[in-house]
N, C-alpha and C positions, 0 to 999 in steps of 0.2 A: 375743236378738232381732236380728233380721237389721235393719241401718242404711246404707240405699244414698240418694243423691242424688235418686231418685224420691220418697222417702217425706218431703224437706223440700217445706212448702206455703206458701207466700208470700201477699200483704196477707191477712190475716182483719178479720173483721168480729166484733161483738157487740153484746151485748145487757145489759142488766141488770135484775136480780131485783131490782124495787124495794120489791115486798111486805119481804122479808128484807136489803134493802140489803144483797146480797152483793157480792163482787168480782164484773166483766166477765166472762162466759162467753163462748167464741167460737161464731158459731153457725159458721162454716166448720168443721170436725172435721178431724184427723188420724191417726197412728201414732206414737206414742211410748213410752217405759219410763219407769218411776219407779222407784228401789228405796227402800222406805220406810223411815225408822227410827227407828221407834215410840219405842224405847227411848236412844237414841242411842249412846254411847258404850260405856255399862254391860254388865259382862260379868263370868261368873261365872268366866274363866281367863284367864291373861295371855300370851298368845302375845308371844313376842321380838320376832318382825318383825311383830306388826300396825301395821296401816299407819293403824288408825282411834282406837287405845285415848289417842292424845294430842289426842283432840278436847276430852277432857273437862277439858283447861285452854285447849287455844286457841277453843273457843268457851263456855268459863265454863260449865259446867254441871254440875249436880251429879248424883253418883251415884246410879245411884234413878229419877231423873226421867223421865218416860215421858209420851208424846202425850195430852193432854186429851180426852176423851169430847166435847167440841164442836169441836175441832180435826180428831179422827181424822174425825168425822160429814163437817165440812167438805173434807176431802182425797177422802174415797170420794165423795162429790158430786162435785166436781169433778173428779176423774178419768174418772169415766164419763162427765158431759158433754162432754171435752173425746175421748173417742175415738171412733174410726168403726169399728170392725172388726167385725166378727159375735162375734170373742173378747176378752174384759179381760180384761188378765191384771195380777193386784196380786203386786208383791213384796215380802215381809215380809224384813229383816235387822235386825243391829245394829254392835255389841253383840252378845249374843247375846237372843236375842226371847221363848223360849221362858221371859227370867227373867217377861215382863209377866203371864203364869199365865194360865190356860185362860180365863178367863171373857173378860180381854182380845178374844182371838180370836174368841169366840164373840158378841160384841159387833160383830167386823169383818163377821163371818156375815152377821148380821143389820142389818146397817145397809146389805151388798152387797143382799140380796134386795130389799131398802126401796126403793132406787135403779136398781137393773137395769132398763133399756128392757127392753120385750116381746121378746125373737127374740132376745136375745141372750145370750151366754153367760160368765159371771165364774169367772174360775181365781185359785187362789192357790197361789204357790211360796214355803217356808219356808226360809232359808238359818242350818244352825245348826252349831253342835260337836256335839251329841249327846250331851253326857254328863246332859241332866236328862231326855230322853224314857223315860218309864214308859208301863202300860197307859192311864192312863186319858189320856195326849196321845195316842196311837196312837189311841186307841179312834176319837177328836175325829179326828186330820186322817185315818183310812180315811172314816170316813161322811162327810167334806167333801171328799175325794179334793183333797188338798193334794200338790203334790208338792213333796219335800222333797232339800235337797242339804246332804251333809255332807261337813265339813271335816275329811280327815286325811292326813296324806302320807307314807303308808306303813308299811310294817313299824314293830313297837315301835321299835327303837331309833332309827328314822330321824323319827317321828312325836313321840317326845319327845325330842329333839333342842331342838324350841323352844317345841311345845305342852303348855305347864306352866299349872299350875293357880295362882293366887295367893301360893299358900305353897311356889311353885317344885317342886310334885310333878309325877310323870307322869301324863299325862291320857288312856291308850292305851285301859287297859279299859275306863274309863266311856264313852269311844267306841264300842268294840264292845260293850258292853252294850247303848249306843243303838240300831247296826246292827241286832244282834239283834232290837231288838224291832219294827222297823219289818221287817224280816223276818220277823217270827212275824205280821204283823199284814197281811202282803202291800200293805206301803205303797209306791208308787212314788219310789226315793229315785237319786239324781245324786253321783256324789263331788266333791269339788275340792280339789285339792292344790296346793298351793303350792310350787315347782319353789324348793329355796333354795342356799345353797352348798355343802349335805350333801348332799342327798339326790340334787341333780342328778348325782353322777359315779357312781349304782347306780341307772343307769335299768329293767333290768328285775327287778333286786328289787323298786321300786314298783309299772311297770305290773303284773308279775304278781299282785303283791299283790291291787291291785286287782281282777282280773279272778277271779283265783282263790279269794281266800280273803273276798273280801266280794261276788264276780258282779256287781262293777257293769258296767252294758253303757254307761250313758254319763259319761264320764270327764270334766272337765275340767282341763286343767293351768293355773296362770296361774304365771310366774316372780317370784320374788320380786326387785322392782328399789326402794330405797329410797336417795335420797341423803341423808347425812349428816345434812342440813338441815333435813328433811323437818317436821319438826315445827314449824315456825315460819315456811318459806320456801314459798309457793304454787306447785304447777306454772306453769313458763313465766315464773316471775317470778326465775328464775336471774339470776347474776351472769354475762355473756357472756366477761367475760376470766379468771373462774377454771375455764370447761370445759376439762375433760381433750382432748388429741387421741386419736383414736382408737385404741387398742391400747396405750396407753400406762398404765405404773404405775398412776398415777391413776385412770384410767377400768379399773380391775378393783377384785376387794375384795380385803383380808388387806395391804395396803400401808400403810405410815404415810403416804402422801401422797392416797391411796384418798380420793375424794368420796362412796362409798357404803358404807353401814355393811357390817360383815364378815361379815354374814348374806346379803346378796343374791347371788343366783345370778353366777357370773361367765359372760362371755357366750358366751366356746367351750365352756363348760360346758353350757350351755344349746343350742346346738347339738349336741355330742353325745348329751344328755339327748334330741332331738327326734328325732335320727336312729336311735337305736336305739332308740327304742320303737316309732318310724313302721316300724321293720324288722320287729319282732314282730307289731304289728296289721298289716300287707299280708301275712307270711305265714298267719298265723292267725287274723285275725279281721275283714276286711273285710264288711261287713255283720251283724255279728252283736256288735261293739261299736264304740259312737258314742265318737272322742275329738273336740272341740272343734276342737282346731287341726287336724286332719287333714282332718276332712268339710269345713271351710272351705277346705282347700287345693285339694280335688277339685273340692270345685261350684267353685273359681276360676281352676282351669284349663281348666273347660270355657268358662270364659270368663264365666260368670254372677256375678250381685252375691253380695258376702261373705255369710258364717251369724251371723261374730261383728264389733264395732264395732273391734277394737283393729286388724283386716286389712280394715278397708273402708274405700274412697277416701273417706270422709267419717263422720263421726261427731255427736254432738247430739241425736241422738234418743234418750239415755240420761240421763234427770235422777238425782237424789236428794233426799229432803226429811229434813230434819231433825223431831226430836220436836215442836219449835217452832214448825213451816210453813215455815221457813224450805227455799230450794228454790234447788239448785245447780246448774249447766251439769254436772256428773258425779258418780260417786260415789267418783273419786279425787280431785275438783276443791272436794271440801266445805271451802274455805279464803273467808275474811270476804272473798277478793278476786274469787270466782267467784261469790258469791249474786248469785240471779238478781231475790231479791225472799219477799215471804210471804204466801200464802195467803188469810191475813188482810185481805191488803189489794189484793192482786193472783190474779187465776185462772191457775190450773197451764198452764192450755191457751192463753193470752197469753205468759207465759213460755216455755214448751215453743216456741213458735212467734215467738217475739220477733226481730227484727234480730237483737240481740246473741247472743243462742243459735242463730243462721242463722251468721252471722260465727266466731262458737268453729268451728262444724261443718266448715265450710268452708275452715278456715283446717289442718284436718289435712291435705289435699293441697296449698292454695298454698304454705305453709309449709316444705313440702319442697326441704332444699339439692339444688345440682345433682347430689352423689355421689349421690342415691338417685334422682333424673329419670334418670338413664343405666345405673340396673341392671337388668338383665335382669330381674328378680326384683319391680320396682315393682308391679305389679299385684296381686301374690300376697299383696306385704306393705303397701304405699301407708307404710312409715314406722313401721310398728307403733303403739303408742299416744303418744300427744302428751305425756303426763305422764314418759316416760322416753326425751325427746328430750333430751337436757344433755350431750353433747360435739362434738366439733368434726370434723369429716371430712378423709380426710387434703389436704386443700388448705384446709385451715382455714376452712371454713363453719362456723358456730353450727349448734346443732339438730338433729342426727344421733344415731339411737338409739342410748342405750346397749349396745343388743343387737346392733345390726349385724351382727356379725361371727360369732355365733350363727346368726343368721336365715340370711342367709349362704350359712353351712354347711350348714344343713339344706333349703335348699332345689337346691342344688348337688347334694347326697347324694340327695333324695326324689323329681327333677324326672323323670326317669326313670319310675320305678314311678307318680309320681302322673298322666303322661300318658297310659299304660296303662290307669291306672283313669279315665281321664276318657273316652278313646274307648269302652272301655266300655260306660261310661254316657251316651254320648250319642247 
């Protein structure tokens, strides 16, 4: 969802359902995201670097547990009330979603049509691993045209690398068995790959992978950046005098002094991982496959607002809710220090639009040290994501992404060819 400083709307107003004593609905409307999860934590394979599976002790929940039939009713309420678009668009993750079992969903179905204003139109996007989709979920999300994004990063051995199953197996076929069937069933499906400390230095063994042997046309990549801590330590709520300086031991992985576990992408890695595959898709495939960070980089050389929230001057129009209503400034931000409030007791659409969630948003660009005010490159990238700002720049500013020095490179290497495609198209 494209998140540009237009789409934040300031004082709202409301109203309250006092038949139902609900929370405050705002009657102002806006544009926002929620990715929801239903399920929470719960998942039926253990990826290494997931970055969500230790919720299920820091917010106490138990395995299993899944969004209430008067909760889930109350969130599709109020999400529709609180947008204005001609599209809603719901997104279902976890966990993984597809354990809540058909009927779940088909509940979502039916509680969307219950609530859909007239004119308008409700989408739903499923984010899963793919190893439980059979006929009969295919059957369900063709005739509800769900579009669905699966999780793999690449070739066998690069894909179980970290995507292991509970009992530490490989998870590759049951993936492509899921591909498969969303292919036999001509479902519209998205990849996403998690960029980590493997697989990023065989970058066109993945892109191609992707492009060839599963035809995805729209790609996303997201790098895997996880500090040590991550499990107990809230973004942004680092220690400032134990950040790494930049390019230093510390601020890479495979180091005993390393602040980030030895899975996350290192960052020259990560520019080269963007540079050569930006070189395959400009020779081969411009317009004919969608990668995430690339289309962003074009429409933002033309000078127009970001596609994605992590390259746009501001961010916050991305919540998260937990099974529980519980609802967070992001969905890497789901730490007890970011809830924004619950459901229950507060409307999405008051949160969504709150000071405090104006302030988070806002604070992606004021928060920028000077090293990144003065590079040529600020626009393209504003900082990258706020959740993997935790080292020091080299004049010892706080706050400096992890990645820098990737971003960097890749856009040093890409600036070129991505000016060309921007005159272009414009």
């Amino acid at each position: 969802m494209q998140q540009t400083s237009s789409e934040i709307e300031h004082p709202v107003t409301f109203y309250r359902d006092h038949a139902a004593m609900e929370p405050l609905a705002p009657a102002q409307k806006g544009r926002f995201h929620a990715m929801a999860k239903p399920i929470g934590s719960t998942c039926n394979i253990d990826c290494t670097y997931c970055y969500y599976l230790h919720k299920e002790h820091l917010l106490e929940q138990r395995r299993g547990q899944r969004m209430r039939p008067s909760m889930l009713e109350r969130y599709i309420r109020q999400y529709i009330e609180a947008q204005n678009g001609e599209e809603i668009i719901f997104s279902w993750q976890g966990g993984e979603p597809t354990m809540l079992g058909i009927d779940f969903f088909r509940d979502i179905v039916e509680l969307q049509k219950r609530y859909a204003p007239e004119g308008r139109r409700i989408l739903n996007d499923l984010q899963t691993n793919g190893t439980m989709l059979d006929d009969e979920w295919c059957t369900f999300l063709k005739e509800h045209d769900f579009l669905v994004g699966v999780s793999i990063d690449g070739p066998r051995d690069l894909h179980d690398a970290f995507r292991v199953d509970r009992k530490g197996a490989p998870t590759f076929d049951k993936v492509m068995r899921g591909i498969s069937m969303l292919r036999k069933y001509a479902i519209r499906f998205n990849t996403l790959t998690v960029v980590n400390r493997i697989n990023a230095r065989r970058p066109l063994d993945v892109y191609r992978f992707l492009r060839n042997e599963l035809g995805s046309t729209y790609i996303q990549f997201i790098p895997c950046v996880e500090p040590k801590s991550f499990h107990t330590v809230a973004p942004q709520h680092w220690s400032i005098e134990a950040m790494p300086m930049l390019g230093s031991s510390a601020a890479r992985p495979g180091n005993a002094d390393s602040v980030v576990t030895d899975w996350s992408v290192d960052p020259d890695d990560w520019g080269y991982f963007l540079s050569r595959t930006f070189d395959e898709w400009y020779r081969k495939d411009v317009g004919r496959v969608l990668v995430n960070l690339f289309e962003t980089a074009v429409v933002q050389t033309m000078g127009r607002p970001a596609q994605t929230c992590v390259t746009a001057e501001f961010c916050g129009k991305a919540l998260a809710i937990e099974h529980d209503g519980e609802v967070y400034s992001c969905d890497h931000y789901v730490y007890p220090a970011w809830s924004l409030g619950n459901i229950r007791t507060k409307h999405i659409g008051e949160m969504a639009f709150s000071a405090r969630q104006q302030d988070f948003g806002y604070a992606k660009r004021d928060a920028l040290p000077d090293y990144c005010r003065q590079c040529k490159h600020v626009k393209l990238c504003w900082g990258e994501c706020p959740k993997n700002r935790f080292v020091k720049s080299p004049d010892g500013a706080p706050g400096l992404n992890y990645l820098c020095a990737g971003i960097r490179r890749f856009h040093d290497h890409a600036g070129p060819s991505l000016r060309r495609l921007a005159g272009r198209c414009a």
